[in-house]
LUMKOLNU-400983 format. One record per residue (C-alpha): residue in three letters; x, z, y. Coordinates in nm, 2 decimals, padded with zeros to 4 digits. Layout:
<pts>
type ALA; c1 X; c3 Z; c2 Y
...
</pts>
This chain:
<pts>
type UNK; c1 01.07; c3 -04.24; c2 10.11
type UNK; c1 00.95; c3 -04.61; c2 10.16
type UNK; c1 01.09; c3 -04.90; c2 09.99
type UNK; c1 01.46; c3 -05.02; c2 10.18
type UNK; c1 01.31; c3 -05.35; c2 10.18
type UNK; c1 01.01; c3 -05.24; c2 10.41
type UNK; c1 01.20; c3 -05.13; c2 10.70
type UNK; c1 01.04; c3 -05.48; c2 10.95
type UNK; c1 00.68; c3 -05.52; c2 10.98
type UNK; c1 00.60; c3 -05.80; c2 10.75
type UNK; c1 00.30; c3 -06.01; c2 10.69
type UNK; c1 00.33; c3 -06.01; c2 10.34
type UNK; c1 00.08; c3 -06.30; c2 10.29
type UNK; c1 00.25; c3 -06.53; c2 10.55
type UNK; c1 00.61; c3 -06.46; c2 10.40
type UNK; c1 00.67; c3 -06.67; c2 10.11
type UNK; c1 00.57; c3 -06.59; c2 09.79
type UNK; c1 00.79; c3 -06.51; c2 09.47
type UNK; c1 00.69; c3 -06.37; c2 09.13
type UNK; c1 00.89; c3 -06.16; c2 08.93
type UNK; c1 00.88; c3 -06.35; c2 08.57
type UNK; c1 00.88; c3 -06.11; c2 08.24
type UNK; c1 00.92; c3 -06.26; c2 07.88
type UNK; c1 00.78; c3 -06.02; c2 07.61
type UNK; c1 00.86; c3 -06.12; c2 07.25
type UNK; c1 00.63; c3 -06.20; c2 07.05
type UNK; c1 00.67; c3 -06.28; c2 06.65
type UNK; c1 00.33; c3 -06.32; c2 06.44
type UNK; c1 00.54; c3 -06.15; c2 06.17
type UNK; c1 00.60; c3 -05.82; c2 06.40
type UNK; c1 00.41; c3 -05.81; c2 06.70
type UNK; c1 00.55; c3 -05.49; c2 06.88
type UNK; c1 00.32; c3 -05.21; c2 06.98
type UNK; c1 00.08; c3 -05.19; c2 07.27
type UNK; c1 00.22; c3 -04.91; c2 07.40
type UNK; c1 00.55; c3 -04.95; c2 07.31
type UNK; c1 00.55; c3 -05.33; c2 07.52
type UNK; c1 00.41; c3 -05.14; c2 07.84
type UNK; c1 00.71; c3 -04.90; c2 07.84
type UNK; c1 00.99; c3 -05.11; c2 07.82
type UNK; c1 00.83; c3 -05.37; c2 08.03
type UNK; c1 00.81; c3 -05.06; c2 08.35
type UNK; c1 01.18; c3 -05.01; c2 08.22
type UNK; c1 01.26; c3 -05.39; c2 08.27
type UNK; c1 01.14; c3 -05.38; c2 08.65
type UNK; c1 01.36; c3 -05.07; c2 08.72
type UNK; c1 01.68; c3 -05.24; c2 08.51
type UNK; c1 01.67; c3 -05.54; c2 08.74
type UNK; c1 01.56; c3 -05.32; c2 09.08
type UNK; c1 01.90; c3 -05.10; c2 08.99
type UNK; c1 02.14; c3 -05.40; c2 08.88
type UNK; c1 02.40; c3 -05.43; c2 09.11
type UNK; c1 02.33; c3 -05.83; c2 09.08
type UNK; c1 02.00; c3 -05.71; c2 09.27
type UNK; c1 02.10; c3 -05.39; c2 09.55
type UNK; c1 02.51; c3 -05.54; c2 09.63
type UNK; c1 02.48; c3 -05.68; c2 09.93
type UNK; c1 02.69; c3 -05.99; c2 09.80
type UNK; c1 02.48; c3 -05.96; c2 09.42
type UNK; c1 02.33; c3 -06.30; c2 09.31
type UNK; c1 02.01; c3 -06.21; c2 09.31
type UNK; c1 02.02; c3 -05.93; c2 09.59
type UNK; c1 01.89; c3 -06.19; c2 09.85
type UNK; c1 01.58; c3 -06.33; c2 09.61
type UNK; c1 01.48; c3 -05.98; c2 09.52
type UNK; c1 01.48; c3 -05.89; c2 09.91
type UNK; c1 01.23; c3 -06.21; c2 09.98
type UNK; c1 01.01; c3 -06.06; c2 09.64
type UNK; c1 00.94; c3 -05.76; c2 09.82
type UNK; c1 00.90; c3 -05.86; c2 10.16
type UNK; c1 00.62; c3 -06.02; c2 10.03
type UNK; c1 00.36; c3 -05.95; c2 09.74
type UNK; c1 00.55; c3 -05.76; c2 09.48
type UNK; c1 00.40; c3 -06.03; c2 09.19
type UNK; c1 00.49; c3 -06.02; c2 08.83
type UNK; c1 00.39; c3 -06.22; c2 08.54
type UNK; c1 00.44; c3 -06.15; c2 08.19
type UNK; c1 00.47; c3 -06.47; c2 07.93
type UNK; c1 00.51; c3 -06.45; c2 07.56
type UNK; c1 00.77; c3 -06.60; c2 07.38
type UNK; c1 00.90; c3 -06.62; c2 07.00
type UNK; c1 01.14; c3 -06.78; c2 06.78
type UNK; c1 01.31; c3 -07.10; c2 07.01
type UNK; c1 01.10; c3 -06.99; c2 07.28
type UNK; c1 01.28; c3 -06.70; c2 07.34
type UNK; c1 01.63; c3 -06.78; c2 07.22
type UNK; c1 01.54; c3 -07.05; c2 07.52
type UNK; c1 01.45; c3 -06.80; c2 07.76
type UNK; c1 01.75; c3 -06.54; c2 07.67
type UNK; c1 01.97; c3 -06.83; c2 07.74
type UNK; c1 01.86; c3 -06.81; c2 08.12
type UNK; c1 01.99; c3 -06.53; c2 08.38
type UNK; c1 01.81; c3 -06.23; c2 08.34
type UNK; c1 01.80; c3 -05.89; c2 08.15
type UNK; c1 01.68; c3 -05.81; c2 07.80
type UNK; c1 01.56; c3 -05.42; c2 07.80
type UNK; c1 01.43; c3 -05.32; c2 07.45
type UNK; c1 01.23; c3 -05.08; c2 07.31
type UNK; c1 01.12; c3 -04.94; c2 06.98
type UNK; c1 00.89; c3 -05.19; c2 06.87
type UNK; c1 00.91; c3 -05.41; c2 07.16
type UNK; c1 01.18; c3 -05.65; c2 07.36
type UNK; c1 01.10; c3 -05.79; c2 07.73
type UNK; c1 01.35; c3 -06.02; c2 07.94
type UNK; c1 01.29; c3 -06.00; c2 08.29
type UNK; c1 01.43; c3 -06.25; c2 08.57
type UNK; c1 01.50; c3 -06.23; c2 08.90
type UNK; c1 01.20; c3 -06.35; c2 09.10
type UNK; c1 01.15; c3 -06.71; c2 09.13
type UNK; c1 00.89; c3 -06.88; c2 09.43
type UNK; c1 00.53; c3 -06.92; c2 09.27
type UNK; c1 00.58; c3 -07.28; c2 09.19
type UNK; c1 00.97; c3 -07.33; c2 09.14
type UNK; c1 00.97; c3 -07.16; c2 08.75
type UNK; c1 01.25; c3 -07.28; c2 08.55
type UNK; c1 01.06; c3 -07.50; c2 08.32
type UNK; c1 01.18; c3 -07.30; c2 07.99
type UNK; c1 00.99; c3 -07.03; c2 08.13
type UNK; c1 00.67; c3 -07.25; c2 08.28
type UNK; c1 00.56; c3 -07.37; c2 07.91
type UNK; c1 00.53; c3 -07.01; c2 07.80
type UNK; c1 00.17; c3 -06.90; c2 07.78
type UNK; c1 00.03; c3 -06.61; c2 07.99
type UNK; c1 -00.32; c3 -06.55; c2 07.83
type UNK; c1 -00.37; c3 -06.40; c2 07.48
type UNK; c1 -00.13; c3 -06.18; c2 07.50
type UNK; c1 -00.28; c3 -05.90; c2 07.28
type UNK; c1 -00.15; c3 -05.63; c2 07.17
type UNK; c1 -00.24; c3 -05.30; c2 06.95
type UNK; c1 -00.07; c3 -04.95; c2 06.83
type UNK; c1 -00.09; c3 -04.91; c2 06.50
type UNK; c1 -00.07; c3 -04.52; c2 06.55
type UNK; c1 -00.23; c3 -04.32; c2 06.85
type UNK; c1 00.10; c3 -04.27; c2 07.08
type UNK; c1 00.17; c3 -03.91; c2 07.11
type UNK; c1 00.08; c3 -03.74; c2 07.40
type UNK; c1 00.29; c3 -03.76; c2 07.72
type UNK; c1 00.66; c3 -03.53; c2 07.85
type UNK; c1 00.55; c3 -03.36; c2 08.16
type UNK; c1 00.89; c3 -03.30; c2 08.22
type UNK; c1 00.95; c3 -03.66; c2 08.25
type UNK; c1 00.80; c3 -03.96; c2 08.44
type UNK; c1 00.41; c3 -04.08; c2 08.32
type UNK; c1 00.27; c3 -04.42; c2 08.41
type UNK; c1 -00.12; c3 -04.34; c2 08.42
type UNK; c1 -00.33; c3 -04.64; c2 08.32
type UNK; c1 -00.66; c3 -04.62; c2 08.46
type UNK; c1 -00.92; c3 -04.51; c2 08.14
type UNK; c1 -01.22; c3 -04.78; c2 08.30
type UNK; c1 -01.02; c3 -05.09; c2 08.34
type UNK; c1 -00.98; c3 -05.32; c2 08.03
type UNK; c1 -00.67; c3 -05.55; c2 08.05
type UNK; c1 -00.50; c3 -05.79; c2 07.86
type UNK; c1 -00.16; c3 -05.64; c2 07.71
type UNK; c1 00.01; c3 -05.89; c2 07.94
type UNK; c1 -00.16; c3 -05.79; c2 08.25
type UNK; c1 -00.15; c3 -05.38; c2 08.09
type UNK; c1 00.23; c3 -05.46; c2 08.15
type UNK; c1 00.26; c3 -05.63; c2 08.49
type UNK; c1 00.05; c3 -05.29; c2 08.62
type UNK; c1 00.32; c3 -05.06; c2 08.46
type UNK; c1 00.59; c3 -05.24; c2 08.60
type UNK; c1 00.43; c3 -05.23; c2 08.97
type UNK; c1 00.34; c3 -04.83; c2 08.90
type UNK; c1 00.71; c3 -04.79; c2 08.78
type UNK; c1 00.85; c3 -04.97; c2 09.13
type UNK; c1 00.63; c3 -04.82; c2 09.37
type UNK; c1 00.79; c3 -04.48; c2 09.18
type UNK; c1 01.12; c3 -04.61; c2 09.23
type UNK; c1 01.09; c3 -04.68; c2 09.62
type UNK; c1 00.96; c3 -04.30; c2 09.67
type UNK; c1 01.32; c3 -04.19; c2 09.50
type UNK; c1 01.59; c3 -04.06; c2 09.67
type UNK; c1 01.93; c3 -04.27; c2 09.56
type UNK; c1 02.03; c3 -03.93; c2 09.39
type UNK; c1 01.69; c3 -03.91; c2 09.19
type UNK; c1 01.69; c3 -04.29; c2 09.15
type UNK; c1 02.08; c3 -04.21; c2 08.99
type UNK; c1 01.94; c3 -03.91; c2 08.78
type UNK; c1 01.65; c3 -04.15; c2 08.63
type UNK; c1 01.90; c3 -04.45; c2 08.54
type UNK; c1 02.14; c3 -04.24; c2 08.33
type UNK; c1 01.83; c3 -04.15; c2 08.10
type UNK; c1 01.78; c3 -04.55; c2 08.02
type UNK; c1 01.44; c3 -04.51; c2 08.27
type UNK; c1 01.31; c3 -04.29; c2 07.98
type UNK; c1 00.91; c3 -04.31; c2 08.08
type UNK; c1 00.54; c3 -04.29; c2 07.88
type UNK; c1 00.25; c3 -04.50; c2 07.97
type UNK; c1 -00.09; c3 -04.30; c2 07.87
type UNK; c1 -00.44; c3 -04.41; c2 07.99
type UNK; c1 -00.56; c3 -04.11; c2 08.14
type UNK; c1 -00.92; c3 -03.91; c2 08.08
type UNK; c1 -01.16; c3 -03.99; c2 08.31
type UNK; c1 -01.12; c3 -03.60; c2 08.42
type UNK; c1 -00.75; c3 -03.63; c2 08.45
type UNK; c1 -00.79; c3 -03.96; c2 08.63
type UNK; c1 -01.01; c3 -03.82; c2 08.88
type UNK; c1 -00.76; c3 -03.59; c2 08.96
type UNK; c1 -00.42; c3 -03.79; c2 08.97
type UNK; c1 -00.65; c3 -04.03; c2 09.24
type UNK; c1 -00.60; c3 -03.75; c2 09.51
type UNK; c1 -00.27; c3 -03.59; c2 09.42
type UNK; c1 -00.09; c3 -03.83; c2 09.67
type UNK; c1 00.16; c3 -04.00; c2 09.37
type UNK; c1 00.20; c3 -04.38; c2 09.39
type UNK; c1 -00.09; c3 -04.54; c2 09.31
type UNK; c1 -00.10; c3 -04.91; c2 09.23
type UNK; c1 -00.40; c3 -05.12; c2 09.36
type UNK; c1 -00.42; c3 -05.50; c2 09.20
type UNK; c1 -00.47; c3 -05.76; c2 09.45
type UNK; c1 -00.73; c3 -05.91; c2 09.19
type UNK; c1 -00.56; c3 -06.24; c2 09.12
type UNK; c1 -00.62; c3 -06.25; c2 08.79
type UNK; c1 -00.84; c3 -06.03; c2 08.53
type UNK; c1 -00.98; c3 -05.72; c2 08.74
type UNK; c1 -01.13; c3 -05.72; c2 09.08
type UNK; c1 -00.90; c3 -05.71; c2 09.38
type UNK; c1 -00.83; c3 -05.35; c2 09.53
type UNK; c1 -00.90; c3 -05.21; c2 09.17
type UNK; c1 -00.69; c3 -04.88; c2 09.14
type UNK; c1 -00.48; c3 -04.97; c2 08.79
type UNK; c1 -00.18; c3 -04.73; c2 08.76
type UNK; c1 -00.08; c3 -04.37; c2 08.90
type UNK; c1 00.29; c3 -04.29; c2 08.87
type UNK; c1 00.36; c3 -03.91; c2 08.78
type UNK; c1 00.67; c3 -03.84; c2 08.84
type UNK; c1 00.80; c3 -03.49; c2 08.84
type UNK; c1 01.05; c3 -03.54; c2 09.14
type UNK; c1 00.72; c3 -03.69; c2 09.37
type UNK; c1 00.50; c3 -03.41; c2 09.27
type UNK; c1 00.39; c3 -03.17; c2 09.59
</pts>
């Protein structure tokens, strides 16, 4: 099933161009876990792509989340802590937390028109570690695949699991998309062997290919979604 957003031909480079702006919290007292951050940041994207401020056709942000998709589905992740982010929880948006971790993601805004609570955020050195090896994935439920030769930042680690997550989402059916939301959008995100990897490439899942705008060279195969409903 392709995205309800894609239904026109669209030059996505000549439509104008939004980002969808995440906000990871950051404290230097309790940084959250690597892994823990990538989950709930996947689970953010599909909170806001399921709020019915985003699909009602009268939603507040239904209209802006159309124009995000119709062209390059961008995110960016910024880190925030202390009255950084009480400032950014003060905007619109949705907090989505996790174990370790809490992200607040907005609905999209046009590359340069941030709100300027969320422009003085930083982007870069946003690293992050797990204290413990995560254990090893569900098969019986949804696994964002990072790819095991591409190094990332823990920022851009999270933007790639959101895209894998929403290119999931647009395969769905609205039952299956239903069935996924009442579990909280429970997901992993493993990096896979380079065996399993190799495999996941040509099982026909959605695969998410960076447009190489920052970090990574463009076209570079980042994320493979495995879930069970899109498996042949």
């Amino acid at each position: 099933m392709s995205s309800p957003f894609q239904h026109e031909a669209v030059d996505r480079d000549a439509a104008p161009q939004y980002v969808l702006p995440l906000v990871v919290r950051i404290e230097r007292e309790a940084p959250p876990a690597r892994t823990d951050a990538l989950q709930t940041a996947a689970r953010a994207v599909l909170t806001l792509l399921s709020d019915e401020r985003a699909t009602d056709e009268d939603g507040e942000w239904t209209e802006v989340v159309h124009a995000w998709q119709d062209a390059r589905i961008r995110k960016v992740v910024r880190r925030a802590r202390r009255g950084e982010w009480r400032r950014a929880e003060a905007l619109p948006g949705i907090t989505v937390t996790g174990e370790t971790a809490e992200v607040r993601v907005f609905p999209p805004v046009p590359l340069d028109g941030w709100p300027k609570d969320l422009a003085k955020l930083q982007v870069s050195g946003t690293e992050l570690d797990d204290p413990e090896p995560p254990p090893p994935a569900d098969p019986a439920h949804p696994v964002l695949w990072m790819a095991p030769d591409i190094t990332m930042s823990a920022g851009k680690a999270m933007a790639q699991a959101g895209h894998g997550a929403q290119l999931a989402w647009w395969e769905l059916s609205p039952e299956e998309r239903r069935a996924w939301r009442k579990t909280g959008f429970r997901l992993a995100v493993r990096t896979a062997t380079p065996a399993a990897w190799r495999g996941l490439t040509g099982s026909g899942l959605p695969l998410v290919r960076d447009a190489g705008f920052t970090e990574i060279a463009p076209g570079s195969a980042t994320v493979i979604a495995d879930v069970p409903a899109l498996r042949g």
